[in-house]
Every structure is written in C-alpha cells, then in structure tokens.
N, C-alpha and C positions, 0 to 999 in steps of 0.2 A: 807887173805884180805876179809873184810868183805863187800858183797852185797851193792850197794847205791838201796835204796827203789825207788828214783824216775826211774834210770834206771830198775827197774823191772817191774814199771808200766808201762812204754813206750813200754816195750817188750809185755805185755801184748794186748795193743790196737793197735801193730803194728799189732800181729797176725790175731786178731779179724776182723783188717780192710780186711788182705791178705784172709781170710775164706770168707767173707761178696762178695768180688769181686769174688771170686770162684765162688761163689754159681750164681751169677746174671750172670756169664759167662755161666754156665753151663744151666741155665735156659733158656737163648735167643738160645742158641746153639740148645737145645730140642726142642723149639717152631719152629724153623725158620725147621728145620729137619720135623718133622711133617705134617709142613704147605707145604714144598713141596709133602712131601707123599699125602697128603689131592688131590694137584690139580692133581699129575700123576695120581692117582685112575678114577678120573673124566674126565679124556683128553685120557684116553684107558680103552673104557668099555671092558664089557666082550663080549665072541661071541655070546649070546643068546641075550644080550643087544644092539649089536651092531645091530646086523640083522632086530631088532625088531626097532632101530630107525631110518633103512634105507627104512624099508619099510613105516612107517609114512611120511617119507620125501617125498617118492614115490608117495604115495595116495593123501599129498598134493601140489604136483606139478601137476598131474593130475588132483583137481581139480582148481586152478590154472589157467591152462593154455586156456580150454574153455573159461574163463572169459576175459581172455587178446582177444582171437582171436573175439572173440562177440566185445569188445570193439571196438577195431580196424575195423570191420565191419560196426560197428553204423558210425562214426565217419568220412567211406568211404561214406557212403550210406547220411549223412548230405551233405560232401562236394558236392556229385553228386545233391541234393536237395537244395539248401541252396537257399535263399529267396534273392532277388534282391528288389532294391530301385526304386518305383515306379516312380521316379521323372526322372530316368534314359530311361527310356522307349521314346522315339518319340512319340508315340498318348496319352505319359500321359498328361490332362489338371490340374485336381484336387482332392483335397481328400475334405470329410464330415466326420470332427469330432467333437470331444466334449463331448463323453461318458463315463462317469465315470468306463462302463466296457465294454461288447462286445455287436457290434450291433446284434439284434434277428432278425429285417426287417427292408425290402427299400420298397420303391416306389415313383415311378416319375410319375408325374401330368402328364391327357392323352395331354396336352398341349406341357409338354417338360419346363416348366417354375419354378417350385418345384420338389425338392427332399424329402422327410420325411424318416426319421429313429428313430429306437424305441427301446431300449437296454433294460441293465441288469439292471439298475437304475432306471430305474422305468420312466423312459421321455422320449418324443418325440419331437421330432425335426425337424423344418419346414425349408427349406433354399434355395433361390433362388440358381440356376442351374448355372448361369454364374461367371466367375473367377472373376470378381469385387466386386462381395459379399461374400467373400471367409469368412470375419470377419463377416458377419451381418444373424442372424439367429430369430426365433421365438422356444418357446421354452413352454412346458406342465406338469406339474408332475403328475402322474397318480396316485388316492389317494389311499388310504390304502395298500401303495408300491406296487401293483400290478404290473402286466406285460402284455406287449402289444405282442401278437404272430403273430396278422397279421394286414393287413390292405389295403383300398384301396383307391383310390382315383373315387370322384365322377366326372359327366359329366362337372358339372360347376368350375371344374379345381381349388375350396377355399373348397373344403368339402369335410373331411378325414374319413371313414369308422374306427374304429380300434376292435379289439376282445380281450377281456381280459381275463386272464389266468385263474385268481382264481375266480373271480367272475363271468363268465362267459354272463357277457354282453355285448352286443354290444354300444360302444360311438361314438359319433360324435364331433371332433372340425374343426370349419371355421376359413378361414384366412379375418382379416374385417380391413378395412381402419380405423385409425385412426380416431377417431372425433375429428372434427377442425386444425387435421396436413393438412397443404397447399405445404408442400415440394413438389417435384417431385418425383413420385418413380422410377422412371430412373436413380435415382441420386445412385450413390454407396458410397456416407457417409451418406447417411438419410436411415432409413427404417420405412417407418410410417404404421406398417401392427400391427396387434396382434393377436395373436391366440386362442380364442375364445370356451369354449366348448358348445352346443348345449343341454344343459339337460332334455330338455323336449321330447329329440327322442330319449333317450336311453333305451332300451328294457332286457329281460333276455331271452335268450338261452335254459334253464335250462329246461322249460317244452318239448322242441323237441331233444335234445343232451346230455347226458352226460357232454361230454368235446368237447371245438372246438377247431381244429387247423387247419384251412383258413375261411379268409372275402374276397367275392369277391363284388366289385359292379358292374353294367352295366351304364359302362360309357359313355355307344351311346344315352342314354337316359337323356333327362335335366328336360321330363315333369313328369318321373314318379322315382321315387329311391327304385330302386331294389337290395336286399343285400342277396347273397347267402352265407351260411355260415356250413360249411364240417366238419364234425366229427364221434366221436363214439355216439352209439344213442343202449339201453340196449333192447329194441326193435328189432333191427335189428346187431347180432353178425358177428364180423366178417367181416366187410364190412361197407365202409363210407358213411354216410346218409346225402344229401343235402339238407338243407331246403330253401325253399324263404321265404324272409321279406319283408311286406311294409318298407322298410326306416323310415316314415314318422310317422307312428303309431303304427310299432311291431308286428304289424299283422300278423302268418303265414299264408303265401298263400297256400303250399302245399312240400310235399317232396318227396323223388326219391331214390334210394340204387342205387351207381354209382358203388359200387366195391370197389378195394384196392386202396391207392391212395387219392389225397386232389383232388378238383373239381379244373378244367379249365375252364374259359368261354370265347368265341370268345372276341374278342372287339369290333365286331360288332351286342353282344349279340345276337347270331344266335341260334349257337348251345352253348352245356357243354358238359365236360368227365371226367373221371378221368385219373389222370397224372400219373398211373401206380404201383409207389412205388416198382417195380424190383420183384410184386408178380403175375402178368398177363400178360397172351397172347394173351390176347383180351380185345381191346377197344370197349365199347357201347358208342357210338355219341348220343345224348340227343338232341331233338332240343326245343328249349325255343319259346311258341306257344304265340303270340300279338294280340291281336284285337284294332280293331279303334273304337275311342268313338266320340261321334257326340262332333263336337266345338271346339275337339283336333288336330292338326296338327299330330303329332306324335303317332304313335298306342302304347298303353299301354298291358304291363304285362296282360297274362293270366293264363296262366298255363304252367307247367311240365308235359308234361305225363309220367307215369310209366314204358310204354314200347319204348324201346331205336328204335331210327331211322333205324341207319347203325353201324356195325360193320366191325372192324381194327383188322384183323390175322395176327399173324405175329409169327416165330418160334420161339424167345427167348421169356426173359422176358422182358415185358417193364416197362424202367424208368421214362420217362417222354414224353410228348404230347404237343405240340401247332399248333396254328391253323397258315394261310398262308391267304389271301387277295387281288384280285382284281378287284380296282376299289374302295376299304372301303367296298368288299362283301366277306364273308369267302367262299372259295372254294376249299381250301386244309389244309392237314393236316401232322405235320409232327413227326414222330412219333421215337423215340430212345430207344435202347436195350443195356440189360446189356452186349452184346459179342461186343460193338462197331459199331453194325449196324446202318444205320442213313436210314429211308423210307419215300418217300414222296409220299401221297395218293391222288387222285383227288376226292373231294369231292360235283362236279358241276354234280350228277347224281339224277335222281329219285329215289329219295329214297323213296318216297309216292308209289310208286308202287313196292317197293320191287329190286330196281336196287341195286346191288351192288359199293360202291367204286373200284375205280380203283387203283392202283400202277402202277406211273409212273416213279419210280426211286433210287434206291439202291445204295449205298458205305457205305466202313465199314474204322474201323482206331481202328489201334493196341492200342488203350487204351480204359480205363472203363468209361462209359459216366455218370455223376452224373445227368445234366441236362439242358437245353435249354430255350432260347430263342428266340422270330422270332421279327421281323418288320411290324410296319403296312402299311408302305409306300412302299417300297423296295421286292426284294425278298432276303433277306438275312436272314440268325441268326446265332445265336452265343451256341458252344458246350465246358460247362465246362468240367476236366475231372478230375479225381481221383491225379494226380500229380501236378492240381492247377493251370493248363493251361487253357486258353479260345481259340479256335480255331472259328474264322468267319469262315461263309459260305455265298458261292453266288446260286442261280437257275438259270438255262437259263431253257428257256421252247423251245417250237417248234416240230420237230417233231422225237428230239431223246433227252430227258429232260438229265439233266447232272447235277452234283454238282461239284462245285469248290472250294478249301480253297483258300481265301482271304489274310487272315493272322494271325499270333496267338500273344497272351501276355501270357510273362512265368512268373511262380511262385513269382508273389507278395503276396501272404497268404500266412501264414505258415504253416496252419493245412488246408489247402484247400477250394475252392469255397464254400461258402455257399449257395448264390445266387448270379444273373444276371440278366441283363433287360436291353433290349433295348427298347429308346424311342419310340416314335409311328415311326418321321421321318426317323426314322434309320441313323441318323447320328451319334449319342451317344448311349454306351451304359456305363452302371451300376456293378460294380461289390461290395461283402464285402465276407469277409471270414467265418469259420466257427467260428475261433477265433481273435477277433478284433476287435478294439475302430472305425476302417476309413471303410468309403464306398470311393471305389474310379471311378474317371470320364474318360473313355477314348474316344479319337476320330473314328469313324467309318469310 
C-alpha cells in the first residue's frame, strides 16, 4: 500500500506541534522552579546574615524609640500648658488688635484713656481704652519700614514719645481733634481724632548711644518734656547708659551708667533705676534733681547726678524694679528676683545723709519671675511669670507689712508675657505676649 503524501504531512506538523508544547511546558516548569528557589534564598538568610540584620533592627529600634518617648513628653507637657481663650476668663474686658504681626510695645496714657501699640509692621496704633470703641482706632506707618521698640506717653495724655530701631531717633506723634469735625467724641460711631506726627521735635540718639532700647518720659510734668532714653553707649561697656533729652529741642541734658538693665522712672519722676535684667544684686536708686524757675508754677528738669542716692541688696539676681506711691509721692520700692523672691523697700528715709533704705517685707513663690508691675493709685501689682501667668498682689502696711495674692490669670500667651502695665488707677491692667498680634484688657 502505497503512503498518501497528505497524510504524511499531517504527521509531520502533528509532531512538530506535540515538540513546540513540550518545550513551553518545560520552560514554564523551569521558570516557576527557579523563581521559588529565588524567594526561599531571600526569606532564610544565612547565619552571619541573619545576625547581622538583627542587630540593624536592634540599633534601629533603639534609636527609635527615644524619639517616640520625647514625643509623647512634648505633647504631655503642651496638654499640661495649653493656651486658654481669653474671652473665657471673668475679668476679660477686651483685646487691641490689628497687627499685621507681633506686637513689640504697649502703653496706656497716664490718664487711663489711650492704649498705643507698636509692631512688626512697622505701625502704631492709637485706641481708645473702653469696649465701645473696640472698632475705631488711629493709626501711623513708621517710614522707611522701621520699627518702634519703645515708647511713652507724655503728661498731656495726646503726645507719644517712640524710639526707633534702625534709625535711632526719637519721634513724636499727637493725637489732634479734627478740624471742623463737630461730632461728639463720646460718641462710639464717630471718632474725629487723628494721629499726627510732630517733625520738628524729632531728634537722633546716635551721638550719645549706640543703640536704644527704652524711651521713657516724665509724665508728672506738662511744663517741661523730659525724654530719657537707655541703651548701649561704646563709651561706657558693659553697662546701660541713660541719657536726658530736652523733648522739645533734642538737647542732651546729661547722662548716668545705671548698670544692667533698661531704666525705670518713678511716675512721679523722683527718682530712676535700672530694672535689673537677672544680672544684679544691687540696685542704685538715682534721684532726678528739679529746680524752680521764676513765673513757672511747676519746678523744671535739672539734672542727674552721677552718684546714685540709695542702694537695693538683695541675695539673688534681680529682674526687675518698680516704684510704690503715697499720696502721688514715691516712697517704696519693689523689687523681684530670679529665685521668686518678691521685696518691698521703704524708700521714705534720708538718704541726703547717707540713711539707708529699709525692708519691710519678703515672700517668695515657686515660680521664675519675668517682670512687674505696680499701681499708682492703690497698693497693688501684678507678677508675670515664666509659664505665662499674671498673679496680682495686695500690700497692707501698718505695723507688721504683709503681701497678699489677689488673684491670677492663666496662660493666655502662648510663648509667654512679654509685658504688663497697670494703669495709674489700678483698676486695669494691660497685658501682650511675647508672641502675638492682641494686647489684651483685664479687670483689676
């Protein structure tokens, strides 16, 4: 029987096919083989491999795990700190905002009737004190973007003292009635005021200071304007140099090395000091010397002299100093330490003859004191403290003197007091942070 050719072809490409799948069996069979070999290799090292990735593991759990426990620390230590909402408070009246960044200074007219604050924006800001005018401000741009570090307020309760940073001048702006506004300024939808600046009485710094940071003025005074104003001075290292200024004409009167420390002056411009800066333990009380001019009611500016009155020992260091008042005549002082010490001096002695002040009364409080305030009406003030607390105080006097807290306000700043002020009456005082757009108002 002879072959059919077609079926010999058919045998041919049957095989070819049966060969073709062989082989792609055998292929997948090898790969998939492999590809397990491949991951057991990888899923059981060796023992020198092994040891050696256990101790990687080791070192990094170890470091690790400090990080976890720090966190969790922070995060204790926020909840136990954590900032409250001013409005929440019972003696909160009101805030002073409007800064584009954080305020640098306060200060409230010795009237009680203005507020002014002075930021990172480079403006100043004027604003009636009561919650009616909560909307209605006056307002300054300080030019060639500068910045205002201090300032104060003059006797006649419209004229703002300020220090400038970079240029280191002293300016002046008055708060001036409208011309031809007839509103009421009682009124809390009108405010017909403007804020004014005075350029013919701005002076430069620059030949008696280096750099300033405090303006003080003497507010007791309306016939004469006296601007003292504290800094580094290349002259005198080491120690802050106060100079006097005519106000008026820029004129140094004379200056003084207080020590460490920005200058204090009574508010019944008696005496000055320095207010410590946590690098002294001893205060030099300065007395600021007046003579009468014939036709003047009021006795004007003399002098500073060089050598300090009376002197404030005291064991720690001190942080800060103000003075204490009666009658609107200083005759104490009260003086606060970095270990939480709080001293109150009597300062009603001869000191023309070499009398020593007295100590009449001591307490201390388990926290770091940043800085104070007093009253000029009252005997009270207020102690900010390192955790962003303000604690009032009372004095009794008589014949065993005593301190009493009053009451406190907790942690409304977040990064803590910057400053404080109480007004003259002592019914209000002032607080702003170290970081933060609001000054805020509470009740005394």
């Amino acid at each position: 029987i002879k072959p059919n050719h077609k079926t010999k072809y058919k045998m041919v490409d049957f095989l070819g096919l049966l060969v073709a799948l062989i082989f792609m069996v055998a292929t997948i069979y090898y790969m998939t083989t492999k590809s397990k070999e491949s991951t057991a290799s990888r899923s059981i090292p060796s023992k020198e491999e092994g040891e050696e990735e256990t101790a990687k593991t080791r070192k990094t759990q170890s470091k690790k795990k400090p990080s976890n426990e720090k966190k969790k620390t922070t995060t204790k230590k926020q909840q136990q700190q954590r900032v409250l909402k001013p409005a929440a408070h019972e003696r909160y009246i009101r805030r002073f905002g409007g800064h584009a960044g954080d305020v640098l200074s306060m200060s409230v007219s010795p009237n009680g009737e203005w507020m002014a604050t002075t930021g990172v924006d480079g403006q100043l800001r004027v604003s009636r004190v009561e919650k009616e005018y909560n909307s209605l401000f006056l307002r300054a741009n300080i030019d060639n973007h500068d910045k205002i570090c201090a300032m104060s307020w003059e006797g006649d309760n419209r004229t703002i003292a300020c220090a400038l940073t970079r240029a280191e001048d002293v300016v002046f702006y008055r708060i001036k009635k409208k011309a031809g506004d007839q509103s009421s300024s009682t009124s809390p939808h009108s405010f017909p005021y403007e804020l004014v600046e005075l350029v013919k009485r701005r002076f430069s710094t620059s030949s008696k200071l280096d750099e300033v940071s405090e303006c003080v003025t003497d507010s007791s005074s309306t016939g004469f304007n006296l601007v003292l104003t504290s800094g580094d001075s290349s002259a005198k290292l080491k120690t802050k140099t106060v100079v006097a200024w005519d106000g008026k004409t820029g004129d140094a009167l004379g200056s003084v090395a207080i020590g460490s420390g920005d200058v204090r002056l009574s508010r019944d411009g008696k005496f000055l000091c320095t207010r410590g800066g946590g690098k002294t333990t001893e205060i030099k009380v300065f007395e600021v010397l007046k003579k009468k001019i014939k036709g003047e009611i009021e006795p004007r500016f003399d002098k500073i002299p060089t050598k300090s009155v009376m002197t404030l020992i005291v064991k720690a260091k001190v942080v800060d100093v103000d003075f204490w008042y009666t009658n609107g005549v200083c005759d104490k002082a009260i003086v606060c330490c970095v270990d939480g010490t709080i001293q109150i001096w009597n300062l009603d002695v001869e000191y023309r003859v070499k009398e020593d002040p007295k100590l009449l009364c001591t307490t201390k409080i388990d926290k770091k004191i940043m800085m104070i305030s007093s009253s000029f009406e009252k005997d009270r003030f207020v102690v900010a403290t390192n955790d962003a607390m303000l604690h009032v105080y009372s004095y009794s006097s008589g014949p065993n003197p005593s301190i009493s807290l009053d009451f406190t306000i907790e942690r409304f700043h977040s990064e803590g007091v910057g400053d404080v002020q109480f007004c003259k009456s002592g019914n209000f005082l002032y607080s702003r942070g170290v970081v933060g757009k609001d000054v805020f108002a509470w009740k005394a």
